[in-house]
C-alpha positions in Angstrom: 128.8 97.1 85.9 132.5 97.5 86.0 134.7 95.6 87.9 135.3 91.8 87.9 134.1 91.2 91.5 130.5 93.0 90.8 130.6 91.3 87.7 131.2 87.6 89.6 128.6 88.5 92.0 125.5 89.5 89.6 126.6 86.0 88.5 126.4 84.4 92.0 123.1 86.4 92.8 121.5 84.8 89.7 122.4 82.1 90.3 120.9 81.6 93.3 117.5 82.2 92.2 117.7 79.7 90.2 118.7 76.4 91.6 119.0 74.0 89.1 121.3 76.1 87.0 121.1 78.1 84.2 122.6 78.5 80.6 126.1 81.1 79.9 123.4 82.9 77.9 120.8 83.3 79.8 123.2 84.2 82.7 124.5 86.6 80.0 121.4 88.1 79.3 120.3 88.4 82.9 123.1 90.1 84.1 123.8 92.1 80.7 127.5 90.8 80.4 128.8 89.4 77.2 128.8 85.8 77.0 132.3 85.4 76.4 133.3 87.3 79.7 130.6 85.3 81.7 131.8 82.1 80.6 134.8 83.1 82.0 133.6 84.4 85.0 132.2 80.6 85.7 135.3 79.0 84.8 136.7 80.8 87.3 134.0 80.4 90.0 134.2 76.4 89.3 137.9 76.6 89.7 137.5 78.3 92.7 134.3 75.3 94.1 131.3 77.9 94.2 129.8 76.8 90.8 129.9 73.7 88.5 128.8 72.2 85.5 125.5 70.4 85.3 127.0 68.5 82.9 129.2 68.8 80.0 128.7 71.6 77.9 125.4 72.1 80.4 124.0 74.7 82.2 126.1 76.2 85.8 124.7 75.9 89.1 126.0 77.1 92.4 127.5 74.6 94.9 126.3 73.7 98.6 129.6 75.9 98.8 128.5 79.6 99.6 125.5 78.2 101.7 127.4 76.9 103.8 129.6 79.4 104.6 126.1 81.7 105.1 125.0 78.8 107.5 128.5 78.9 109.0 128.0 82.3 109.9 125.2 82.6 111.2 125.8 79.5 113.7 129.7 80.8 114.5 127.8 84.8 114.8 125.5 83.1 117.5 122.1 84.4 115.6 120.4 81.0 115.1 121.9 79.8 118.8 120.2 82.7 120.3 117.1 83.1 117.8 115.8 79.7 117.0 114.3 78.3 120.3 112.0 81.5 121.2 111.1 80.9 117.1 110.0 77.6 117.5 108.5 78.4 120.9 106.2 80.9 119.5 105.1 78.8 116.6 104.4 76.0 118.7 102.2 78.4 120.5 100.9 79.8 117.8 100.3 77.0 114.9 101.4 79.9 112.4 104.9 80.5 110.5 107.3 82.8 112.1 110.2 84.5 111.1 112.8 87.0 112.2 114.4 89.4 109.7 117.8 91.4 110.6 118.8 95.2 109.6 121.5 95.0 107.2 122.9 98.3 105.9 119.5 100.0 104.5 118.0 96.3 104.5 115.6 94.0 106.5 116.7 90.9 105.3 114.4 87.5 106.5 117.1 84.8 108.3 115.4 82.7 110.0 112.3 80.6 109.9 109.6 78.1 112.2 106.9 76.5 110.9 104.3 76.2 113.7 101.0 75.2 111.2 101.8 70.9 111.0 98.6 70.2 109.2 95.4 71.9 106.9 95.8 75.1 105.7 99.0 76.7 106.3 101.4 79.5 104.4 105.1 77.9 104.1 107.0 80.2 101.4 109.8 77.7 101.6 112.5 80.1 99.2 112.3 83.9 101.6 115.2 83.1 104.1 118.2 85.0 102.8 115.7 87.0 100.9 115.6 91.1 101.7 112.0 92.2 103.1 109.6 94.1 100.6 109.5 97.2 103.7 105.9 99.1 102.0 104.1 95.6 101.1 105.0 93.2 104.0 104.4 93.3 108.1 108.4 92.9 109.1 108.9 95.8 106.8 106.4 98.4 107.5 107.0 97.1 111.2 110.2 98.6 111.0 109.2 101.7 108.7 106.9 102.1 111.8 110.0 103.1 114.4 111.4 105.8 112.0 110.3 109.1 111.6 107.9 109.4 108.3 110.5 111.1 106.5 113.4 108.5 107.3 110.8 106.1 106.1 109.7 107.5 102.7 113.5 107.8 102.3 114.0 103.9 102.3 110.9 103.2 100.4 112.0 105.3 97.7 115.3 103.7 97.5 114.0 100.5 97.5 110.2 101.0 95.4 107.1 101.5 96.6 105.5 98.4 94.7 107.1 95.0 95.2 107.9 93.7 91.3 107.0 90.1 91.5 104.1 87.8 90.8 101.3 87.4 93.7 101.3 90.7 95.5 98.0 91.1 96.9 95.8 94.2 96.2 95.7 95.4 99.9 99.2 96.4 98.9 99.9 100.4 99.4 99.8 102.2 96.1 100.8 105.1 97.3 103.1 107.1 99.8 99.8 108.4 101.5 98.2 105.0 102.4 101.6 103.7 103.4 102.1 106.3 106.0 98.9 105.9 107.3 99.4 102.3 107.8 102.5 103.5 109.4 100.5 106.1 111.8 98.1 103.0 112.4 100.9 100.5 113.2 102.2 102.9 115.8 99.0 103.5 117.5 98.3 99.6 117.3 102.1 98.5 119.0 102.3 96.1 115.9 102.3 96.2 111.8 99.6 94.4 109.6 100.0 93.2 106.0 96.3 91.5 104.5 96.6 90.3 101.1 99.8 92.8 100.5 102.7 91.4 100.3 101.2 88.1 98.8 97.6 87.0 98.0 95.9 85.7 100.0 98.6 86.0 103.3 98.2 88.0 106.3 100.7 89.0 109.2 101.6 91.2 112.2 105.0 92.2 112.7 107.2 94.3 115.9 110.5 95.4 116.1 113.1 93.4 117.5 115.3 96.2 120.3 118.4 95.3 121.8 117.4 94.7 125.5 113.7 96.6 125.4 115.0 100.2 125.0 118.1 99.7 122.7 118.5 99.9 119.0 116.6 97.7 116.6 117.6 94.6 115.4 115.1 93.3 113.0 111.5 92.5 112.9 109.6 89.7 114.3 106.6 88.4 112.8 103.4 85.7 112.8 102.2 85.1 108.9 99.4 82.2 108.3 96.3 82.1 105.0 94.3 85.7 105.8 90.7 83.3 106.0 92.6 82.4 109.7 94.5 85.8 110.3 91.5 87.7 111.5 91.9 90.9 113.5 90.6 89.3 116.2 92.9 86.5 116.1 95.9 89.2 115.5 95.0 91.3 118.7 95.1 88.1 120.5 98.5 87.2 119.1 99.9 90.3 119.3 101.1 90.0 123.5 102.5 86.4 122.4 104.1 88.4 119.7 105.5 91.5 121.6 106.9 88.8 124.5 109.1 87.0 121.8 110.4 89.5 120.3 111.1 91.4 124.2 112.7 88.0 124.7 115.1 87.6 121.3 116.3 91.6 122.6 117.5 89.8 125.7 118.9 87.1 124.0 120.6 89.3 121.7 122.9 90.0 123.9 124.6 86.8 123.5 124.9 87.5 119.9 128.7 88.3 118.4 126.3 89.6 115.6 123.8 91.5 117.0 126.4 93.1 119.6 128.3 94.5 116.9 125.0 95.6 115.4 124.8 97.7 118.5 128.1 99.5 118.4 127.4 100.6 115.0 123.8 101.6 115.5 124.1 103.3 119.1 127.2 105.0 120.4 125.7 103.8 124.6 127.9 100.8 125.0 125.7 97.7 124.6 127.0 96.9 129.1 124.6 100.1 129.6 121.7 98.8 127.8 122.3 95.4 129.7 122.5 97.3 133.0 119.6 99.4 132.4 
């Protein structure tokens, strides 16, 4: 780590994880920068309104500064406008969580969120929005592993790692490029991905591909994730034309997307008017 702006931002990426703040030297340690550099660093960042003091001579904590600029974003890019009412459609319809996750770069990153499950049992992460997709462990990633060719798909999943490093990944989770591309082969076959105690214990969900008016590049993945004892392969088959409508209908919407059309010119040289004419 070299220069002061990746420096500031291992700082602000910590941070994040951790809400209520942490110390200059755990920061220090986390990010491997010496303390005297990072205390700096946050000085600055407090100067400039995206971190402060817990108290005096306490621990640093990001401000509702840079989340609000995210949220900003996304409302002024038109993604929640256009996204969030075929969400909270489909989990009305459903009783199960949904959420829609976005290509960034060589990412799937998870951006928006409904909760369709109001009572009993229910899976509600609550901390995954903002958070980029595990792409071999979860639905929404092997989902869009599923549209590639197998070698463009080992290719990210070796950039990114095969096994997810955190606590609570489930043991249906592939261990190995050979079960992952056959889920991948299945996936295809089926028209929708399936993650069973994989990404975390005790979770299931089925995932699609989000396309840019049916036939057009992909966007991101859509996905229906709810406690495996209720996510039954039954139950999944009869989600999965629920499923494959929403996520038909958030291509359409895209369209009236600042974001998503811009998505398109970089990702597909037809101009986005053909793909709305076709």
């Amino acid at each position: 780590m070299s220069s002061v702006v990746e420096k500031s931002l291992a700082i602000i990426e910590l941070l994040v994880e951790h809400p209520a703040g942490l110390s200059v030297s755990a920061i220090a340690a986390a990010t491997d920068q010496p303390a005297s550099g990072v205390h700096r660093t946050l000085q600055e960042l407090a100067r400039l309104g995206y971190v402060h003091q817990t108290h005096a001579q306490g621990d640093y904590a990001m401000t509702i500064k840079l989340p609000a600029m995210g949220l900003g974003f996304l409302a002024r890019a038109g993604i929640t406008d256009v996204t969030q009412p075929v969400l909270d459609a489909l989990a009305a319809d459903t009783g199960e969580l949904i959420r829609l996750s976005v290509i960034d770069g060589d990412n799937l990153i998870w951006v928006a969120v409904a909760q369709g499950a109001t009572r009993g049992l229910r899976y509600d992460p609550g901390q995954e929005q903002g958070v980029i997709v595990h792409l071999a462990s979860s639905a929404g990633g092997q989902a869009w592993l599923a549209t590639m060719s197998d070698e463009e798909a080992l290719a990210k999943v070796s950039a990114q790692g095969l096994i997810r490093q955190a606590e609570g990944i489930g043991p249906n989770a592939p261990r190995s490029l050979t079960v992952l591309l056959q889920h991948l082969a299945e996936a295809r076959q089926r028209g929708y991905a399936v993650a069973v105690d994989s990404y975390l214990r005790g979770m299931a969900a089925m995932a699609v591909p989000v396309r840019f008016r049916g036939d057009g590049p992909v966007l991101g993945c859509l996905s229906i994730a709810g406690p495996a004892v209720r996510m039954s392969d039954e139950r999944m088959a009869n989600l999965a034309p629920r499923l494959q409508a929403a996520a038909a209908e958030l291509g359409e919407a895209a369209a009236g997307s600042q974001y998503f059309r811009s998505r398109v010119r970089m990702l597909d040289p037809t101009p986005a008017e053909e793909h709305e004419q076709a």
